[in-house]
C-alpha positions in Angstrom: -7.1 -22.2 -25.9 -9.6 -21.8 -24.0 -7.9 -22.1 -20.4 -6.3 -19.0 -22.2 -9.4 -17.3 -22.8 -10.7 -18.2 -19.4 -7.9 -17.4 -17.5 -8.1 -13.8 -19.4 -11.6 -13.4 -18.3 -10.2 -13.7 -15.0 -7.2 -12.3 -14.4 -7.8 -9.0 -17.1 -10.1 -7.1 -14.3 -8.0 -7.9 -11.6 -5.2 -5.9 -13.6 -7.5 -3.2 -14.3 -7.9 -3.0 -10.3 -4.4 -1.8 -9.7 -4.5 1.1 -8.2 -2.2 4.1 -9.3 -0.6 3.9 -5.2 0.4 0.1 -6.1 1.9 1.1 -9.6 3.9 3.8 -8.3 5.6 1.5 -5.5 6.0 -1.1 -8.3 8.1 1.4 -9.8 10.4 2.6 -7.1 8.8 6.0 -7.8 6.8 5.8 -4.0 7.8 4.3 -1.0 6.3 2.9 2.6 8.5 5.0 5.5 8.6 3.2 8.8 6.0 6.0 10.6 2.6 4.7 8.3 2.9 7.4 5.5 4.2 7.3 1.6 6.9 9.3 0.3 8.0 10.5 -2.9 11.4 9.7 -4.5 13.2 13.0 -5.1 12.8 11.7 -8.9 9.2 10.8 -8.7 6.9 12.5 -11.5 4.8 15.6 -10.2 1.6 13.5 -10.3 3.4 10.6 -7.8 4.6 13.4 -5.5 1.2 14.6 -5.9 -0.5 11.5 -5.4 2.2 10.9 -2.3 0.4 13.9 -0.4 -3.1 13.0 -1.3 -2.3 9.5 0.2 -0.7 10.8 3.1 -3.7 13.3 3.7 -5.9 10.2 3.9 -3.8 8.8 5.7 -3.3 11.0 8.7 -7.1 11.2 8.7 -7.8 7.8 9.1 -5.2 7.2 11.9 -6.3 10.0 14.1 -9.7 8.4 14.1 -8.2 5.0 15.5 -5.6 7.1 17.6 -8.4 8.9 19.5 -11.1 5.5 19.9 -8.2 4.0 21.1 -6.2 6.9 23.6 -3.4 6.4 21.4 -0.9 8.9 19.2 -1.1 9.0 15.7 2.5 7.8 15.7 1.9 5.2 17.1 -1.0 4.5 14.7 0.9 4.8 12.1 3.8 2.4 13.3 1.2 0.1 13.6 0.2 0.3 10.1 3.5 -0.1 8.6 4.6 -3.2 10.7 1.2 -5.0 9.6 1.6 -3.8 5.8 5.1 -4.8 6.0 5.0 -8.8 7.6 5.3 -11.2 5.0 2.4 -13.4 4.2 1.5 -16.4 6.4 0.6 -18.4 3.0 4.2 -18.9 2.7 4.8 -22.1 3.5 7.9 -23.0 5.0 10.4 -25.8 4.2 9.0 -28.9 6.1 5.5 -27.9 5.8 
């Protein structure tokens, strides 16, 4: 019982941290696209399509500022993004490890 409660203590504000981005990919209802950016499924609530742009807006900010430090295109900013976001965790182990 009380690894229960403990493990509750823990793990109940780490749920609470979810952010809406991360519940609507969860659901299929907003997707990473290959050039950096979200996008909304064509079935996606008004609030996800919503939130989609607002996330993109961000977005789009935040990679012209490393585009221009670096002498780069936002394009390629944003390809950036999505291949790191996208590479599957080193904490894997492999078999044999």
């Amino acid at each position: 019982m009380k690894l229960y409660v403990l493990l509750m203590v823990v793990l109940l504000p780490l749920m609470v941290l979810a952010s809406p981005l991360d519940d609507a990919r969860a659901t299929g209802q907003i997707i990473e696209t290959p050039d950096g950016f979200v996008q909304a499924v064509p079935t996606a609530s008004s609030e996800n399509q919503a939130l989609a742009a607002d996330v993109n807006r961000k977005r789009r900010a935040a990679y012209a500022g490393i585009a221009e430090r670096h002498g780069i295109t936002i394009e390629q900013v944003g390809r950036e993004s999505y291949i790191k976001r996208m590479v599957p965790s080193k904490a894997i182990s492999k078999p044999g490890d």
